[in-house]
C-alpha positions in Angstrom: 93.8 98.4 150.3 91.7 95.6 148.9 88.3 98.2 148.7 91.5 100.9 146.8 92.1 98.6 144.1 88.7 96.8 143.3 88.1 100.7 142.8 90.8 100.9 140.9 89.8 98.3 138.6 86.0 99.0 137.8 87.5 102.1 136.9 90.0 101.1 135.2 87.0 98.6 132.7 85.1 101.5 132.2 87.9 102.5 130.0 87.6 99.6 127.9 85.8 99.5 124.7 87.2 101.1 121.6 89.7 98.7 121.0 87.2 95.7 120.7 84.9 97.7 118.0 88.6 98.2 116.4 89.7 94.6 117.0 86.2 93.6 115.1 88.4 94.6 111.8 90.6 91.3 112.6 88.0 88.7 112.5 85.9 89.9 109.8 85.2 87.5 106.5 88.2 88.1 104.8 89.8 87.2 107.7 87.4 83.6 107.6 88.1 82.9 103.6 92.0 83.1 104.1 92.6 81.8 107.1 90.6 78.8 106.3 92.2 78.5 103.0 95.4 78.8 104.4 94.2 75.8 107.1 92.6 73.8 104.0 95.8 73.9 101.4 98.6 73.9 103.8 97.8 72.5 106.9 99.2 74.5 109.9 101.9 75.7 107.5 100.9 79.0 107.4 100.2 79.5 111.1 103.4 81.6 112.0 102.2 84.4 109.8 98.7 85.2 112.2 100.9 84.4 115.6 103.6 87.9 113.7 100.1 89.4 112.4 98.5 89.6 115.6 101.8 90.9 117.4 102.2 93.6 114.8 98.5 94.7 115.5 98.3 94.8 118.8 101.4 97.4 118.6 100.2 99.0 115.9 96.5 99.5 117.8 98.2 100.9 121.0 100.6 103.5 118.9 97.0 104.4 117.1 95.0 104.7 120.3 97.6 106.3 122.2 98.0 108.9 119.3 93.9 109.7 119.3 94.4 110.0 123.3 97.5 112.4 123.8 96.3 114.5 120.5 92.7 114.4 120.8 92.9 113.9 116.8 92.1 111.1 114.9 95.3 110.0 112.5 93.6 111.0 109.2 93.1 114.3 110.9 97.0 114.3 112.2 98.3 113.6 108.4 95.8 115.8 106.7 97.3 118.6 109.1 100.8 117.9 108.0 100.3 117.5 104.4 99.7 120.1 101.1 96.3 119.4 99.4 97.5 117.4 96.6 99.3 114.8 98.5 96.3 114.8 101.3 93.7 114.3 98.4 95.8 111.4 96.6 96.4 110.3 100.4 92.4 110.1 100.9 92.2 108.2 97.2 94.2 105.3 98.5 92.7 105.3 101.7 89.1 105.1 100.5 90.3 102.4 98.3 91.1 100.4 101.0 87.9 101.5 102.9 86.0 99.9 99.3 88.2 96.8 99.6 87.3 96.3 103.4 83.5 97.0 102.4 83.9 94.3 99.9 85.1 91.3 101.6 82.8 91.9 104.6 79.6 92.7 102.6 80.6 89.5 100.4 80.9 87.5 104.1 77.9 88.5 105.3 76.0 87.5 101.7 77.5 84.3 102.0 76.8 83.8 105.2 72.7 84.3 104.6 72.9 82.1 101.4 74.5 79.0 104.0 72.2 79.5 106.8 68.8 80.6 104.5 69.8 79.6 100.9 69.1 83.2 100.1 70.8 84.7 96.4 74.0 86.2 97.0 72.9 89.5 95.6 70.0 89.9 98.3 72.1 88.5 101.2 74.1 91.5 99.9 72.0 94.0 100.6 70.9 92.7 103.6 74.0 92.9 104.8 74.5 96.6 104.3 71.2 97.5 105.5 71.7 95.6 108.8 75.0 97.7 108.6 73.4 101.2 107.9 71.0 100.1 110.6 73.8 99.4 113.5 75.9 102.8 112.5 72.8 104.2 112.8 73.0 102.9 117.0 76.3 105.0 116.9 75.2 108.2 115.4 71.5 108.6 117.5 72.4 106.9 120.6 76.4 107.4 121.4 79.4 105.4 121.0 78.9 103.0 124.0 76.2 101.8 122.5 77.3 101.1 119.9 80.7 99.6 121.7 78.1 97.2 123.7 76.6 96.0 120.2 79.6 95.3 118.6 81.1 93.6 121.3 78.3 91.5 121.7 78.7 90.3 117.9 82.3 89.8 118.6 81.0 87.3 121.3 79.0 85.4 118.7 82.3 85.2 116.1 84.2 83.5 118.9 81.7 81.4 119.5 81.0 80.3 116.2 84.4 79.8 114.8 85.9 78.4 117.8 83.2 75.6 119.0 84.4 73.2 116.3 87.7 73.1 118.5 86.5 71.5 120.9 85.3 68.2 119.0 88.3 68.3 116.5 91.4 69.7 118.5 94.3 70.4 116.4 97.8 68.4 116.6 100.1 69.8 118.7 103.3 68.7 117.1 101.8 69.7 113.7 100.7 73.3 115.0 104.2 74.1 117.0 106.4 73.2 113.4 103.8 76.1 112.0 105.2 78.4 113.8 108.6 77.8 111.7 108.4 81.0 109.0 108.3 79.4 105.6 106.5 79.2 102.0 105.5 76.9 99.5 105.5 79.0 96.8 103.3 81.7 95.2 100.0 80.4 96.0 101.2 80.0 99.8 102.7 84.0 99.5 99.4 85.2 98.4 97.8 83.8 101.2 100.5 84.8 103.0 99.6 88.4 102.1 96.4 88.0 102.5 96.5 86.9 105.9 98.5 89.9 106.7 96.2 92.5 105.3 93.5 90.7 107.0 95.3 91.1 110.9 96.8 93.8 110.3 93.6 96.2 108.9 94.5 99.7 107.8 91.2 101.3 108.5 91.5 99.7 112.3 94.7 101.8 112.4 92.9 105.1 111.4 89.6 104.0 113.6 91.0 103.0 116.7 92.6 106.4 117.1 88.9 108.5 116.2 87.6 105.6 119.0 89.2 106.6 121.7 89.7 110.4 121.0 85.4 110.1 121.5 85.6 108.5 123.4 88.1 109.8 126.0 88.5 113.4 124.5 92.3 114.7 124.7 94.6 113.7 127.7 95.6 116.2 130.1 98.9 116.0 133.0 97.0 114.2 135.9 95.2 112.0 133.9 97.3 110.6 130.7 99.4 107.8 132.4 96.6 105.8 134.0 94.5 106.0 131.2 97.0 105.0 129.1 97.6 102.1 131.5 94.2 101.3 130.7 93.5 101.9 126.9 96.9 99.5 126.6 94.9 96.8 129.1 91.9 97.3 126.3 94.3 96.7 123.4 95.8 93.6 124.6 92.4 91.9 125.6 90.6 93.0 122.8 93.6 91.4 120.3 94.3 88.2 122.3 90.3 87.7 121.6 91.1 88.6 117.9 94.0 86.4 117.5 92.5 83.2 119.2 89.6 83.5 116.7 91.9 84.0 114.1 94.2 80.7 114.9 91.4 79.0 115.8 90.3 79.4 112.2 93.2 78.1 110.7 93.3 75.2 113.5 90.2 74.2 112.8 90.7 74.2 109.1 93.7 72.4 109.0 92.7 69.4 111.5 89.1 69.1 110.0 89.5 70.2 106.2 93.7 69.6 105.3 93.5 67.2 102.2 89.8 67.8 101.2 89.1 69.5 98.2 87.6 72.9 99.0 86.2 75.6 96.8 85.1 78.9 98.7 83.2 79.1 102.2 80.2 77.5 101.0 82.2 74.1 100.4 84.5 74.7 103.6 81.3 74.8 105.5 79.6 71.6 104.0 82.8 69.7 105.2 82.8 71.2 108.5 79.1 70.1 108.6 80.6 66.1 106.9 83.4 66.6 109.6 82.3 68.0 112.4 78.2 67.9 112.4 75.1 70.2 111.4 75.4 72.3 114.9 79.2 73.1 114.3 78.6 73.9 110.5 75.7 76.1 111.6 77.7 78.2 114.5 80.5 78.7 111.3 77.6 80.2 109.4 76.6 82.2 112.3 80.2 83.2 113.4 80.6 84.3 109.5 77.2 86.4 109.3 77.7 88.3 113.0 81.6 88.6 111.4 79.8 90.1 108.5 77.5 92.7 110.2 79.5 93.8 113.1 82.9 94.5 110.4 81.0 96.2 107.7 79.2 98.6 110.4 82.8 99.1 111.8 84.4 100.0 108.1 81.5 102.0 107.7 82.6 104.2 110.9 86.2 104.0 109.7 85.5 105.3 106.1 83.6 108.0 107.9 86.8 109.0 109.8 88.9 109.0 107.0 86.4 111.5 104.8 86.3 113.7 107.7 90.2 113.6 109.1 91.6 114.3 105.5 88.8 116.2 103.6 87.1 117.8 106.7 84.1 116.9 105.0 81.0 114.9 106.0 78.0 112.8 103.8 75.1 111.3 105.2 75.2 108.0 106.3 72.9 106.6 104.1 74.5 108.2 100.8 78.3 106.5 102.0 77.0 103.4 103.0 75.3 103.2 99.8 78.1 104.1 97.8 80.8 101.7 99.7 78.3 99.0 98.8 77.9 99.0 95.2 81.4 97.4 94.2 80.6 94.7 96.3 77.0 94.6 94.5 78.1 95.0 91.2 80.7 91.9 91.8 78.4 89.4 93.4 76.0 90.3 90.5 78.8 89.5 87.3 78.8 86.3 89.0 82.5 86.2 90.5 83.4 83.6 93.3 82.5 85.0 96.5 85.4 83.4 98.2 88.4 84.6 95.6 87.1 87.9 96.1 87.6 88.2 99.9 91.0 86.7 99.6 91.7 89.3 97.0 90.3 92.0 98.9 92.5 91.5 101.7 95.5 91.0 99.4 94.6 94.7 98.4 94.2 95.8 102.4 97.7 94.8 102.6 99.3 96.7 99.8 97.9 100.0 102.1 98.9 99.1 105.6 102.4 101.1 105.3 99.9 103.9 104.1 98.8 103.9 107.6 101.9 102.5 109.6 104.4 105.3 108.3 102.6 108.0 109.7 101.4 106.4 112.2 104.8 105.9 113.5 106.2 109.4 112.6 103.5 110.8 114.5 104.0 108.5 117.7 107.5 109.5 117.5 106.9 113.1 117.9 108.0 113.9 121.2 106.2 117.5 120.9 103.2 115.6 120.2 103.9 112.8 122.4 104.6 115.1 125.3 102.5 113.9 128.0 104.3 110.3 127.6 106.8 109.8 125.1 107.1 106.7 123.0 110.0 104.5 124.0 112.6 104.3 121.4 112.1 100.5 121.4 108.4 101.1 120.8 109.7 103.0 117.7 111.8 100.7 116.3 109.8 97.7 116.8 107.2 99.5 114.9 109.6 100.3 112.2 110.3 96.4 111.6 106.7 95.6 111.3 106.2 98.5 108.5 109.6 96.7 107.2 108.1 93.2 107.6 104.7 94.3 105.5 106.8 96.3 102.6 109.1 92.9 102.5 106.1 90.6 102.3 104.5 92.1 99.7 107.5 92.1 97.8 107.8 88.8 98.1 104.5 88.0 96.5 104.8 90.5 93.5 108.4 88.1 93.2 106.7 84.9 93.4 103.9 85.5 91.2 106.3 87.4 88.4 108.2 84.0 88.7 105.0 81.5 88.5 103.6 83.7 85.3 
């Protein structure tokens, strides 16, 4: 019995993967600049919204993957195949928007990230940080997606490490961190991070990626085979998102016992107080955490803008020429001169305005018991999932309300 299930299991980890290169998405640089803004301003205040966030995506990232694994089609694919041109094409507008927005905050992360660990010009670190990129999808397209799954999750390693080490030497309060868990605001400033914060969990490209992941990687499910791997891609999703969501808090922990009531200005100043705080080894993992945050996110957008193109447009451009083109908003940008930091909080402000993009047919699709044959979605799945898209729509709201208000 004991041999059976020791079986059972290695089996069952060789399933595992594609939800950590989608999980990736949740700790990359935007999520950094907002969650440690968030920690910096406003203490733990802000700490319920990542606990929600992280709930939301780890539903969200089982509907997705268990919509690539009983269709065998990625979720761009699934809307472009239930749409009329016009509305697929504006569709695939929005979507690469988001895909630009992504590309910006972790291209930004990762050239900020190089300037505080080699005091290289933003610019440069810049493009260093997309070739790195180009260089990793490369690892996916000539050698297979496991490979590329064991490089990712190796960076993923490094961001935990790096952003969670300074916990150890400067634990938050526990008092303090259980009254954040109270929903509440402090006004427009507060929402926007709010927002932010959101958009930064809750990552619409993961939602169309995750889906394309494990359609590759497990093909399309068949009678004798689509409950237990189910059980299994679920067992990926939760571990892969309780990694995501202790980096994540950890952030804002950190931030708000080491930085709450210091004046900070962007990552480059939250860093130099970590280092005052905390010591040169902690403030150097940060820089490290940000940069392998940086490389392994942008490499993952990359794949996810790839799967967008393809799903909606059925069309595919060299690697090279995409990554090249995602890039140069983020070049252009750094090079007018505008804060580095302001512009990854801003960028996930903008990934939030496009998660319903994603979550409403996302959760049509999953709802589709024709579709959903093999194992139908629970009704309760459903409508949990319709109170998250509810959640987002009313957040967003609330910011447009707030900052009308503050103007």
């Amino acid at each position: 019995m004991m041999l059976m299930q020791s079986r059972a299991l290695v089996q069952r980890s060789r399933l595992l993967g594609p939800a950590f290169v989608a999980a990736v998405a949740y700790v990359d640089p935007g999520n950094v600049a907002t969650n440690t803004a968030a920690g910096a301003s406003y203490g733990y205040l802000l700490l319920w919204v990542l606990v929600g966030a992280t709930l939301m995506a780890g539903l969200v990232q089982y509907l997705s993957a268990k919509v690539g694994w009983l269709t065998g089609e990625s979720l761009p694919a699934l809307v472009g195949s239930r749409t009329r041109r016009s509305v697929r094409l504006t569709y695939w507008v929005q979507a690469e928007l988001v895909a630009v927005a992504t590309d910006i905050a972790e291209i930004v992360g990762g050239a900020v990230a190089l300037q505080l660990l080699f005091g290289l010009p933003t610019v440069l670190g810049a493009v260093i940080t997309a070739a790195v990129s180009t260089g990793l999808l490369l690892v996916q397209d000539r050698r297979g997606q496991r490979s590329f799954e064991r490089v990712i999750t190796g960076l993923l390693a490094i961001v935990t490490i790096g952003f969670l080490s300074g916990l150890v030497i400067s634990p938050p309060d526990p008092a303090q961190a259980a009254a954040g868990l109270l929903p509440r605001l402090a006004g427009a400033d507060s929402a926007l991070l709010a927002v932010g914060m959101l958009g930064a969990t809750v990552m619409p490209h993961a939602v169309y990626l995750h889906s394309a992941l494990v359609r590759d990687r497990h093909g399309k499910a068949d009678a004798t085979c689509a409950r237990p791997t189910l059980r299994a891609i679920r067992l990926d999703v939760t571990l892969a998102m309780v990694v995501a969501g202790a980096v994540n808090i950890g952030m804002l922990l950190l931030a708000a016992s080491t930085l709450f009531g210091i004046e900070v200005n962007g990552l480059q100043a939250a860093q130099a107080a970590i280092g005052d705080q905390l010591g040169p080894v902690i403030a150097t993992t940060f820089a490290l955490g940000l940069l392998a945050s940086g490389l392994a996110s942008t490499s993952v957008g990359g794949y996810a803008g790839a799967v967008i193109m393809e799903g909606l447009l059925h069309r595919r451009i060299p690697l090279l020429w995409r990554r090249v083109l995602t890039a140069i908003p983020a070049l252009i940008l750094l090079a007018a001169g505008l804060d580095a930091t302001r512009l990854l909080i801003l960028s996930q402000v903008i990934l939030s305005f496009g998660i319903p993009f994603a979550l409403v047919p996302l959760v049509r699709i999953a709802r589709d018991r024709s579709l959903m044959r093999l194992v139908p979605t629970l009704r309760a799945t459903i409508a949990c999932a319709w109170v998250v898209v509810g959640i987002v729509v009313a957040l967003n709201c609330v910011l447009i309300a707030l900052t009308v208000l503050e103007v």
